[in-house]
Each structure stands twice: as structure tokens, then as C-alpha cells.
N, C-alpha and C positions, 0 to 999 in steps of 0.2 A: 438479580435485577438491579438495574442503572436507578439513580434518584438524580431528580431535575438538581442542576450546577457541576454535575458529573463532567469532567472532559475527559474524552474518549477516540480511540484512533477508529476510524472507519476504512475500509481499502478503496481505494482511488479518489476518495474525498483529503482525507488528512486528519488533522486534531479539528475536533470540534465539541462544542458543549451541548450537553441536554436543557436544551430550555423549558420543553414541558413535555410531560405525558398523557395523551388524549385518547380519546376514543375513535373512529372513524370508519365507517363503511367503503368497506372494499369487495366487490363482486357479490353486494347482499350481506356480507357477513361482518357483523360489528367485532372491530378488535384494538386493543392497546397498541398504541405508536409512539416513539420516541420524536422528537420532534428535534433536528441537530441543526446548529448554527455552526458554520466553520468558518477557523481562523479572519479568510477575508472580511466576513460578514452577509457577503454578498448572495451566498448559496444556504437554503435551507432545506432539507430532506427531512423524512418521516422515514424511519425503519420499525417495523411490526417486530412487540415486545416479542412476541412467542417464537421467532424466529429469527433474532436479535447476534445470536452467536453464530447460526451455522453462515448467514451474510458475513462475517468478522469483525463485528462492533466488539469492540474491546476498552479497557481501559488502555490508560498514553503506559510505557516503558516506564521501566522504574533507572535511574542512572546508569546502575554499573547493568543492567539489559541494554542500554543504550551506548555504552562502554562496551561490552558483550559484542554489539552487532557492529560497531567501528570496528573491532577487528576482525572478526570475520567477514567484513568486505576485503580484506587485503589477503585474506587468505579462499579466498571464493574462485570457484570456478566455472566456465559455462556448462550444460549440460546437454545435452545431444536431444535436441529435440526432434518429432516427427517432420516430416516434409509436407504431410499433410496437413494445411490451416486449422480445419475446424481439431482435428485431436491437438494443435498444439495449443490452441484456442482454449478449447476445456481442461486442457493443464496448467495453463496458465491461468486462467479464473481460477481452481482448484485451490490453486497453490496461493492467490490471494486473499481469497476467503477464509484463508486458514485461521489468516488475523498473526501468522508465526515472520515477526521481521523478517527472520532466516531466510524463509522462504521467497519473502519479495525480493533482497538481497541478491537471492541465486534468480530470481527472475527477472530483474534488472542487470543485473551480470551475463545475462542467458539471450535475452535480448538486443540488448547492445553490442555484443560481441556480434550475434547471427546480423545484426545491420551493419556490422562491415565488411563483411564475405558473401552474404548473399539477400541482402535485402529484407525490408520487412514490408508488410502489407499497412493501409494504414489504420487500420484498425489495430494492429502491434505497436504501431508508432502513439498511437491516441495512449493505448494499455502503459508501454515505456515510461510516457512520459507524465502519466498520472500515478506510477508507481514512485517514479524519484521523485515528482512534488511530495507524495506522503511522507516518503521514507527522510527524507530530506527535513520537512515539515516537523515530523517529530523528534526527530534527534536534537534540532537545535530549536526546538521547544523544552524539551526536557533538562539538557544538556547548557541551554544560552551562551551558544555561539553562533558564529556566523555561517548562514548557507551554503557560504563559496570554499569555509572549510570542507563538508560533506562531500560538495558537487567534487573538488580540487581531487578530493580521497577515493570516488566512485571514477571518475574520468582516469585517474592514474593507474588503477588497477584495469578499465577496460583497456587501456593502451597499452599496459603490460600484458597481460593474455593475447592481442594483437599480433603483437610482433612476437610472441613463441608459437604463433600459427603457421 
């Protein structure tokens, strides 16, 4: 269980802080919620305690995880996804709900590559680009450095899988 001052990575939010733990009805039934303020300020969510992980509310990386996932963006590949939206749809959630960098890594790698060969719908574009705000967000939150290092390191690998296509 999270305690209010916790910063914590959420998937397609980013790092944000537990401001409070409350109580609240939802569909009749009274439950514990996390109440998260993200980095902007400008965005606040509730995610229900009891169901806290399998969403991917986590704690932020710890350095060398964040060190960890810098390099395996340079050694990242895409992966053959369905042609079908909705199954690639629910693997793509899947895989961001994990809460495992890893994973979004290869799904912004996976992503970005299938929108230069064959387009993405925009609901993968919304996914995409909420995934590199996070990933992006945390690393140079953890880490204190600059964004355009990240973005500079995630663009150079998708243009190199590009052109070995």
C-alpha cells in the first residue's frame, strides 16, 4: 500500500504524487482511492486502492532501473503486431499496465516503427504519445536530465530500425 507523499509512475499519466487517500462511492460501493497529482499539476486522478497494481500504479525507477531501461531502448526491437486494432489494442494496454518500463519501451518502439510503414489509428497515436510523455517523464525525473536527451535516444533508435526495414 502507497502513503500520501508517495511519487509514483502511473501508465499514460507519468510521475505523480499521492496527495490523499479517501474514501468514495463508485457504482454504490464504498472504496479506498489514491487521489494522484501529476508532475503538471494540472491533472488529478483517483485510482481505487484494491486495484492499484493490476492498473500499474507503481513506485518511480530506482536509477540504475532507469539506467537499465536507457539501454535497452538502443537495443529494442519492434514486434510483429496483429493487423487486427482491437487485439493490438488489448496488448498494447496489457503491456502498459504491467507498470514494466520494458514493456512500454518495446511498445513505443513497436509503435513508432508500425507509423512509419503503415500507419497508426488515432487512438495508437493518443496511446504513443502518452507512453513517451511517461517514459520520457520518468527517466529525467529520476535521472535530472534533460527530455531531449531521452526523446534524441528513443527517435535515433526508431530511425535506425527504419532504415534496416
Amino acid at each position: 500500500m502507497y502513503s500520501v507523499g508517495d511519487v509514483v509512475c502511473y501508465p499514460m499519466h507519468g510521475i505523480g504524487k499521492i496527495e490523499s487517500i479517501k474514501k468514495s462511492s463508485a457504482l454504490g460501493e464504498l472504496s479506498d482511492y489514491y487521489v494522484l497529482r501529476f508532475e503538471e499539476g494540472r491533472i488529478v486522478t483517483m485510482v481505487p486502492v484494491a486495484g492499484a497494481e493490476e492498473l500499474g500504479l507503481r513506485y518511480v525507477l530506482s536509477a540504475d532501473e532507469c539506467r537499465h531501461a536507457i539501454d535497452y531502448i538502443s537495443l529494442a526491437s519492434p514486434i510483429n503486431l496483429s493487423s487486427d486494432w482491437e487485439k493490438r489494442r488489448q496488448y498494447v494496454t496489457s503491456q502498459l499496465n504491467s507498470g514494466d518500463p520494458l514493456k512500454t519501451i518495446d511498445v513505443i518502439i513497436t509503435l513508432s516503427t508500425r507509423s512509419g510503414y503503415r500507419g497508426l489509428s488515432t487512438g495508437e497515436h493518443r496511446i504513443l504519445d502518452a507512453s513517451i510523455k511517461t517514459l520520457v517523464s520518468e527517466l529525467t525525473y529520476v535521472l535530472s536530465i534533460d527530455e531531449s536527451v531521452i526523446t534524441k535516444l528513443i527517435d535515433t533508435r526508431i530511425d535506425s530500425i527504419r532504415k534496416s526495414l
